[in-house]
SEBA-58378 format. One record per residue (C-alpha): x negated, y negated, z negated; residue in one letter. Coordinates in steps of 0.02 Angstrom, whole numbers, padded with zeros to 5 digits, always signed. Each point is the difference from the previous one (the first is absolute). Layout:
N
XYZA;...
//
This chain:
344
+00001+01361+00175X;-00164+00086+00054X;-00121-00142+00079X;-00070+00179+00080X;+00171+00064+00068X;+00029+00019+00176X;+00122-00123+00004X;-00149-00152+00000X;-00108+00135+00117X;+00127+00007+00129X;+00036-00205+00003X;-00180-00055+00000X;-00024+00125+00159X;+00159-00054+00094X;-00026-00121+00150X;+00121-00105-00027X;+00041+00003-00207X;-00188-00039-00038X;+00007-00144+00078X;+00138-00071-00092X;+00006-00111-00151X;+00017+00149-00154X;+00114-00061-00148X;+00044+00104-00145X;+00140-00036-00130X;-00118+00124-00124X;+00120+00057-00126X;+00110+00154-00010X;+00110+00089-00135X;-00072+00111-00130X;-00180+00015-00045X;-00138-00058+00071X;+00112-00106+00127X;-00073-00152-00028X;-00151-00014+00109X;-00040-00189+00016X;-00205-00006+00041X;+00010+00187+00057X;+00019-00006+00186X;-00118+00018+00140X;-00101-00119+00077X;+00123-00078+00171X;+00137-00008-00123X;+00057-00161-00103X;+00101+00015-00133X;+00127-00089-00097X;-00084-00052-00157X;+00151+00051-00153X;-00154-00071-00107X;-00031-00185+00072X;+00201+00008-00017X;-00004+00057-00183X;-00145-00112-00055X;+00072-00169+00081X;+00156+00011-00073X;-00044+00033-00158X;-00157-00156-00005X;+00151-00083+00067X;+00147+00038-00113X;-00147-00049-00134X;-00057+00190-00060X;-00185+00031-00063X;-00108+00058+00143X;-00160+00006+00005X;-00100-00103+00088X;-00094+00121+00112X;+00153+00098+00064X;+00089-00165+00061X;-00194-00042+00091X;+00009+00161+00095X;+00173-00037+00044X;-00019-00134+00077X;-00133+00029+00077X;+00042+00137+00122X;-00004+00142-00156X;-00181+00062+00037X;+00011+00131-00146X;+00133+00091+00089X;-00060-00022+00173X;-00203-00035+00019X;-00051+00169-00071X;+00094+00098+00121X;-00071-00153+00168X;+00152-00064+00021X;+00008-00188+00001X;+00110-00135-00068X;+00139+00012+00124X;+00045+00175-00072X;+00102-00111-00124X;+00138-00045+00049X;+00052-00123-00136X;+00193-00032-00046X;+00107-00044-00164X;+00175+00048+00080X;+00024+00131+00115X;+00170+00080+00082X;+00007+00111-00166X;+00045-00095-00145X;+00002-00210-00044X;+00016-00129+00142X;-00137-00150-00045X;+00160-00107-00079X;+00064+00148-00113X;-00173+00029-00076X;-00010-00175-00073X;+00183+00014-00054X;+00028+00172-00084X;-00103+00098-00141X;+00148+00146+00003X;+00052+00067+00156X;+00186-00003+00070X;+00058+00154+00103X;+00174+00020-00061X;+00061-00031+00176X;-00103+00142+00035X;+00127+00132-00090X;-00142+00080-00114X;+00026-00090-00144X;-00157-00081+00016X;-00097+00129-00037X;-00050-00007+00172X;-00171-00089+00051X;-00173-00037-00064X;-00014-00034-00168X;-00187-00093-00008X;+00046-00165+00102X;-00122-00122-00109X;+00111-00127+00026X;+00019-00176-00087X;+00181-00092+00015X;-00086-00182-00043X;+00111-00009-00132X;+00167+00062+00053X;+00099+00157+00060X;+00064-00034+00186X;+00068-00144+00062X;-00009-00154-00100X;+00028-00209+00002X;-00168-00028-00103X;-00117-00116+00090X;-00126+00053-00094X;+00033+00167+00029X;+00022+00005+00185X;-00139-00114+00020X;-00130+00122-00071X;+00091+00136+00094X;-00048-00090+00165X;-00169-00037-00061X;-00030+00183-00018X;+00080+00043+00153X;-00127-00108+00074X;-00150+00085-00124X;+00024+00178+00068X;+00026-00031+00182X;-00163-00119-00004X;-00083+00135-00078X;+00047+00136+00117X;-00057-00102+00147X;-00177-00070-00112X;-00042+00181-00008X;-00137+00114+00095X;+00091+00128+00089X;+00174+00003+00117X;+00124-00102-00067X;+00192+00070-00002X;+00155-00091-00025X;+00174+00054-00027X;+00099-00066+00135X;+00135-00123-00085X;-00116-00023-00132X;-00047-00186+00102X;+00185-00045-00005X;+00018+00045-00166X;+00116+00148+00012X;+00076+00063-00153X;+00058+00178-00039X;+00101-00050-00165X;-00145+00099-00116X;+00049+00152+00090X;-00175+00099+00024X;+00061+00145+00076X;+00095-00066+00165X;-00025+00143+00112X;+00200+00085-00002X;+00062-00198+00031X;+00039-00062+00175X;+00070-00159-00059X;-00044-00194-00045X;-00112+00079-00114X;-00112+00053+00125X;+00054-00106+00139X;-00115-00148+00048X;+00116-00155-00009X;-00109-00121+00125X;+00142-00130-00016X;-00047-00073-00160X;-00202+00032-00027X;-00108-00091-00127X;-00088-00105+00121X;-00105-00079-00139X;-00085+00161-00032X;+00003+00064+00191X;-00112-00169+00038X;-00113+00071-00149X;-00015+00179+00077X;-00038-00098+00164X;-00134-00100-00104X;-00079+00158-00070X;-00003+00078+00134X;-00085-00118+00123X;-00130+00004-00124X;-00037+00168+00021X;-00013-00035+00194X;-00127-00152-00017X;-00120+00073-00153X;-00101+00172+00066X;-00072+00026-00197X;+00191+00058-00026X;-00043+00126+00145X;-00139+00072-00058X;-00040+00181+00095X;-00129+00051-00140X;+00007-00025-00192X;-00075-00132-00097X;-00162+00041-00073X;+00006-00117-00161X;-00156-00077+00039X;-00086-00137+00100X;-00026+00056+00200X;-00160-00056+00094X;-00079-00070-00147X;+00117-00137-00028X;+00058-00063-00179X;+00206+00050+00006X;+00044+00174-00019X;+00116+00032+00139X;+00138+00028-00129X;+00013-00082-00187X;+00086-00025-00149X;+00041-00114-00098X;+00071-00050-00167X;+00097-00166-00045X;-00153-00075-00075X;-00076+00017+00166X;-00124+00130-00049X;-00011+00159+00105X;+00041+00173-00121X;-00100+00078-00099X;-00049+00203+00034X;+00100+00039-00177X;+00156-00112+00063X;+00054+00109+00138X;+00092+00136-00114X;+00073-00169-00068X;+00189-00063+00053X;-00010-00165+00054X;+00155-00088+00039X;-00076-00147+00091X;-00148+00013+00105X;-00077-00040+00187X;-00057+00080+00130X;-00135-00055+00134X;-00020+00074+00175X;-00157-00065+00088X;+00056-00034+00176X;-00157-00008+00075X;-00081+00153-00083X;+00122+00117+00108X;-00163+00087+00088X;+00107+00056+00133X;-00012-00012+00184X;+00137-00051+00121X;+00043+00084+00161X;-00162-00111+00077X;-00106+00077-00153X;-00001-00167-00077X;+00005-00040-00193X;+00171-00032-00042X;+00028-00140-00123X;+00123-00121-00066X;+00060-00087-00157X;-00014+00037-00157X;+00135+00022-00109X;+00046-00013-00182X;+00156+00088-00077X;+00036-00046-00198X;+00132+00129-00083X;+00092-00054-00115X;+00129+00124-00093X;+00004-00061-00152X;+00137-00085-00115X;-00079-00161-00014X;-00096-00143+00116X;-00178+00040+00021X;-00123-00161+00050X;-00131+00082+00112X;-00173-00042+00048X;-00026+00008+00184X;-00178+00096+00029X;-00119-00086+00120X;-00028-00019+00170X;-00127-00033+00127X;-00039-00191-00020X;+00071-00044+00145X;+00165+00075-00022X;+00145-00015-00106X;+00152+00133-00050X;+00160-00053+00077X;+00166+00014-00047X;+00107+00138+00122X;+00147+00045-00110X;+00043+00003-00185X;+00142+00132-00032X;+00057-00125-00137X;+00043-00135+00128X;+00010+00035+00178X;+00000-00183+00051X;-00165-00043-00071X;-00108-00098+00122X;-00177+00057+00056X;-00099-00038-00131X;-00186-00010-00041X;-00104+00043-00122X;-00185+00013-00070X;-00087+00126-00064X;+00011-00020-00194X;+00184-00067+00006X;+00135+00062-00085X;+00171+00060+00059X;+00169-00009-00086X;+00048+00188+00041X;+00185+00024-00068X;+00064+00173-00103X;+00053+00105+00123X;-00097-00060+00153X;-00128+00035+00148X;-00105-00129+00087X;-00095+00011+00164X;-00155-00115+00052X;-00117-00005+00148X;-00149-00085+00020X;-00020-00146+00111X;-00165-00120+00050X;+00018-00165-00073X;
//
């Protein structure tokens, strides 16, 4: 792929295909066919790294603190050099190629023998965590934490700066038996059984995704700039760890397994289709992907606001909520939680 080829020349002059939304699967066979970051600006691209680094935080793998940051927040050090913005990510844990959303919870080893290879077919690097068990299983505790991180990497997908994409049955919790590597079966492995869907975790997508409707600091057109906007005391995005302190400069190379996240809703500094300053609530996401329960202090607010409750991956019934700056939250192992502020 040469971002100078002819190929890019000829779309960006034709009348009708520069117009058009520009998405690149940017990988190939052979060398130098992975070009993820490497694409002119008008295209987006699916981001194989905001896939890679999810999953693994996720499945409970070091990564450093500063790579997941950039992931989710629209992957400026792939994209803002070259002036493209966040929505050149286009963010996803499952695509058509490899693990449906229910499979990568379930299976560490994949399972093509249906696929006549000897399962030697398909990707090898999945970064996938089983929760405790290979496949299907009558553990509560086991499926429970399944569900939970079901819940985890969808909610993260749609928390995330950039385009959001889901794999369609992921929502009805479609399984493909571990088979990563569907593409030569037209069968109930790839068939979309709408008869019997999960509704519990449909109304969940349905949840998640109505946030993403109602909260414009998830739709960001420019990247964060890590720092207060118009003189005002928040940075427009922050970190935090579960002592309530924001990190440190030498904590960023540093895996953390629990931490939050705080995007400033009315430090956007963008205009609306009237040219006026778009604004809205401010949210607070707390990570937590480690084995055990974290108690986490909530940072502050404005005084006249406090955090509420939207959803707690942990327990989907919980009610709305409030809380103080300065008060701690029981995050489970295993877990994401989503607040917004509110006036009192």
């Amino acid at each position: 792929m040469d971002k100078l080829g002819s190929f890019f020349d000829i779309i960006h002059q034709d009348p009708v295909l520069s117009r058009v939304k520009l998405i690149a699967e940017p990988w190939d066979i052979g060398p130098g066919g992975y070009m993820v970051g490497n694409f002119p600006v008008g295209w987006t691209e699916w981001n194989g790294e905001y896939r890679d680094t999810v999953r693994s935080f996720w499945a409970g793998h070091d990564v450093h603190t500063d790579l997941l940051a950039h992931r989710l927040t629209g992957s400026g050090d792939l994209y803002e050099r070259t002036g493209r913005k966040p929505y050149a990510s286009i963010n996803f844990v499952t695509c058509h190629d490899g693990y449906t959303l229910r499979d990568l919870v379930a299976y560490e080893k994949k399972h093509n023998e249906a696929n006549g290879e000897d399962n030697r077919d398909g990707h090898n690097d999945n970064r996938t965590w089983n929760c405790g068990a290979e496949g299907p299983t009558d553990d509560a505790k086991v499926i429970a934490r399944r569900n939970r991180q079901r819940r985890n990497l969808l909610a993260t997908v749609l928390l995330s700066q950039g385009v959001p994409m889901l794999l369609a049955g992921d929502e009805i919790a479609h399984t493909q038996r571990g088979n990563n590597n569907t593409y030569c079966q037209d069968n109930e492995l790839t068939w979309l059984s709408w008869e019997h869907p999960d509704r519990e975790f449909l109304a969940f997508v349905q949840k998640a995704a109505r946030l993403l409707r109602v909260e414009p600091v998830l739709r960001r057109r420019s990247f964060f700039q890590g720092r207060p906007i118009r003189g005002e005391g928040v940075a427009d995005v922050s970190w935090f760890k579960p002592n309530g302190h924001e990190l440190a400069d030498n904590e960023w190379k540093t895996p953390h397994k629990c931490l939050g996240m705080r995007l400033a809703g009315d430090q956007i500094e963008e205009p609306d289709e009237y040219g006026e300053p778009i604004t809205g609530d401010t949210l607070l996401a707390l990570f937590n992907a480690g084995q055990k329960a974290v108690r986490f202090t909530l940072p502050a607010t404005n005084p006249e606001h406090v955090w509420e409750l939207l959803f707690d991956t942990a327990d989907d019934h919980k009610p709305a909520l409030t809380f103080r700056g300065g008060d701690r939250y029981d995050l489970t192992d295993h877990a994401l939680v989503v607040f917004r502020t509110r006036t009192m």
